[in-house]
N, C-alpha and C positions, 0 to 999 in steps of 0.2 A: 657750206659748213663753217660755223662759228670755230676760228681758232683757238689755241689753248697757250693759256696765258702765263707768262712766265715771271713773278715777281720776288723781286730782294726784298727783304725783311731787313731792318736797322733797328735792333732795341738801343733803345738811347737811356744813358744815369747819368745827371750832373751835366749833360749838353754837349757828351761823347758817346761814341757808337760801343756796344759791347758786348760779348759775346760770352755764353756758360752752355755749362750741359745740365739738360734738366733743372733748367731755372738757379743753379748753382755755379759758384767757382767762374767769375765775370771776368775776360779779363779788355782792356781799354784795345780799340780797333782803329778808332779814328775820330775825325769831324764829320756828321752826318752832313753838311752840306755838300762838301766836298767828294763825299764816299756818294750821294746823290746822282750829282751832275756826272760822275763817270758811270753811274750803272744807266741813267737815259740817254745818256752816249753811247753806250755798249751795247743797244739793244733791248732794255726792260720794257715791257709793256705797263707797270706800273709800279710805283713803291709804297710799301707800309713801311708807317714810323710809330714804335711802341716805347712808349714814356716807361719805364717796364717796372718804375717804383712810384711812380704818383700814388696811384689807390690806394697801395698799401700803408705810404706816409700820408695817405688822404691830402693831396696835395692838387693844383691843379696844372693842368699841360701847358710848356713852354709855349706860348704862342710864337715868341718871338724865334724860335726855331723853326714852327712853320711858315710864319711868314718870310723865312728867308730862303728855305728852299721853293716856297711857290715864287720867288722870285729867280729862280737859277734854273728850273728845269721845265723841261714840256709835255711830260707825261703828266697819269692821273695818279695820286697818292693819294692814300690812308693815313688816317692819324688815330692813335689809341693812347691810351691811359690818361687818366686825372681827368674825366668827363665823368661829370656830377648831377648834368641838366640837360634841358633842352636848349638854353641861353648858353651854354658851356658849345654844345655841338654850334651854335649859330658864329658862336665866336672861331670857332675853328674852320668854318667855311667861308667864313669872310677874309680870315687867313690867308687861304686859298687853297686849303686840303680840298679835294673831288667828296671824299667819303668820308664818314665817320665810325671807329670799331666803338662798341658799347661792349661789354663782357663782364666785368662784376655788378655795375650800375645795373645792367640789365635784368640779372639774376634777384638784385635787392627790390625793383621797380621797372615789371617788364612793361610795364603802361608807357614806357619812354621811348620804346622802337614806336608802338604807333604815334606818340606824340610827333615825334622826328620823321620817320617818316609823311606824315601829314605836313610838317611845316616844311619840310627840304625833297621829299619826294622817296619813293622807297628803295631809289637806285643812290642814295647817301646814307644809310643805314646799313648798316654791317655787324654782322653778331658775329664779336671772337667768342671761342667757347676754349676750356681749358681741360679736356674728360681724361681720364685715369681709367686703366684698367678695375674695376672693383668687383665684387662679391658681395656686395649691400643690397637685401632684397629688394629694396625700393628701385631699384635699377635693375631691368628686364633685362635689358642691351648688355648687361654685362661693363658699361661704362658710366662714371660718376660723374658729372659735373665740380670742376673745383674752380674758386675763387683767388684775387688777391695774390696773385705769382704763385699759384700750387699752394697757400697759406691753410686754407680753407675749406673741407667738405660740404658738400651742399648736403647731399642723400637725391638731387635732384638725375633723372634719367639723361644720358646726354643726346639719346634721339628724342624723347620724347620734348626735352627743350630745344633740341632747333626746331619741331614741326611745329611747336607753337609761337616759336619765335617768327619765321615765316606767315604763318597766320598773320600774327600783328601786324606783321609789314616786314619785316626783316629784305631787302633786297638780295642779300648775297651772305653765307656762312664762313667763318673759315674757324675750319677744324684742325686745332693746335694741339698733337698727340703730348701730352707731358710725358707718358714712358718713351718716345720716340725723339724730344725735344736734343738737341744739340749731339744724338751720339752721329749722325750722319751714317747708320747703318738701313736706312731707307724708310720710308714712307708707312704709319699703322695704317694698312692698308681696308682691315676689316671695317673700324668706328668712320672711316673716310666712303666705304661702300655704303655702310648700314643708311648715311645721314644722307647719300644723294641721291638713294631709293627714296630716300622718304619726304622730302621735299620737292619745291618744285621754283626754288630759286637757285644760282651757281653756288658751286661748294669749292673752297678754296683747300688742299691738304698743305700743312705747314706741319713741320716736326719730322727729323731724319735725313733729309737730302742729302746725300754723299757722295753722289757722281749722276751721269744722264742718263744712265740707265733707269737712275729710280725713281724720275718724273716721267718717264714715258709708261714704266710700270703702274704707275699711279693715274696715270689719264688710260690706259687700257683695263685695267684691273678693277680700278673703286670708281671712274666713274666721273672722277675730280672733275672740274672747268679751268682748274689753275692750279698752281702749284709754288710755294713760299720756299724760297730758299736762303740760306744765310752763308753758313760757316763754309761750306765749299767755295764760295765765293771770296766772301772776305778772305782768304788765305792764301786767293791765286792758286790755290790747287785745281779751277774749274773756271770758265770763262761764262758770259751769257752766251756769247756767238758759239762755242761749243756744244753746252745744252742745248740750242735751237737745231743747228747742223743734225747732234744726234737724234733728235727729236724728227726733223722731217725726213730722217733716212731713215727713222722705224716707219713711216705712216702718219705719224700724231701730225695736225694743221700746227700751224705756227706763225705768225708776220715776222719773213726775215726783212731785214734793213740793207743788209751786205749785197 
């Protein structure tokens, strides 16, 4: 049985780690290297790192921050924001990120998960998605696709863009609830089931984490493959070694280290 993954989330402004609720009210956490090498110390099975203002200043991603964590740690990470290209994604794998998230780029130019995935394989392509509760009849599911740090309305469906995100190539989802983002009252457990019925690549749930209960609720309940966590963490209110503990004394598979 494939285990269930358990990874830190780092949004990075200005080339410091930081944290808000609902995409709001940032406040400075740390140095993403350093906050790094202690989470693949502690146990991560992998880290995302989210430029979390690039796009929206249309700017492009610090290389020079991933290059320095692919120098410090031995897990696999993610890298998002300020990716404009396929030449954009290449430079960030030679970095030495594992994956690449695509999420507003993809939205403007979904022809670039297949491109990336064709030139890097389809287990380096990653669709962040950002869905919103909505009421826009264009949206079946009941959730909207939004852009650009919650900036932006699409009118796009948010299941019906990952099943064809997947098509393209998509290797791996991960579904970042904006009404569930940074309050750490647990996991939108519905738009996280809907999307991993309906594809047939892993589905990452990000938005909510607030203690271990609510990722073991999330790998029982929706279905997830993995599960993003931040603010419990960062704060020391919550360990990795804890989450995993509580995790295999529900049942949920896990790679302990300890």
């Amino acid at each position: 049985m494939l285990t269930k993954r358990v990874i830190p989330c780092l949004d990075v402004r200005k080339g410091r780690v930081t944290k808000g609720v609902k995409f709001k009210n940032n406040i400075d956490l740390g140095d993403p290297v350093e906050m790094a090498v202690a989470y693949s110390d502690g146990g991560a099975d992998e880290l995302v790192f989210y430029d979390i203002t690039a796009s929206a200043e249309r700017r492009p991603i610090d290389i020079g921050m991933v290059e320095s964590v692919a120098k410090a740690i031995r897990i696999p990470f993610a890298v998002g924001g300020g990716i404009s290209s396929v030449a954009d994604m290449e430079r960030v794998i030679l970095a030495g990120a594992e994956k690449i998230s695509v999420n507003s780029l993809a939205v403007r130019n979904p022809q670039v998960i297949a491109e990336g995935a064709k030139a890097f394989g389809a287990q380096c392509v990653v669709l962040g998605m950002d869905p919103v509760k909505s009421d826009n009849p264009k949206c079946p599911s009941g959730y909207e696709i939004t852009t650009r740090g919650f900036r932006e309305f699409t009118g796009m469906d948010a299941v019906e863009w990952a099943k064809r995100a997947a098509d393209l190539g998509a290797g791996e989802i991960v579904v970042n609830s904006v009404d569930a983002d940074g309050t750490r009252a647990g996991f939108e457990l519905t738009i996280t089931r809907l999307i991993a019925e309906a594809v047939g690549v892993p589905v990452v749930a990000s938005g909510g984490a607030g203690k271990p209960e609510h990722l073991v609720t999330v790998f029982r309940e929706a279905g997830a493959d993995a599960a993003i966590v931040a603010g419990m963490i960062h704060t020391g209110d919550c360990t990795i070694e804890r989450i995993k503990r509580e995790m295999s004394a529900a049942g949920v598979p896990t790679r302990m280290s300890w």
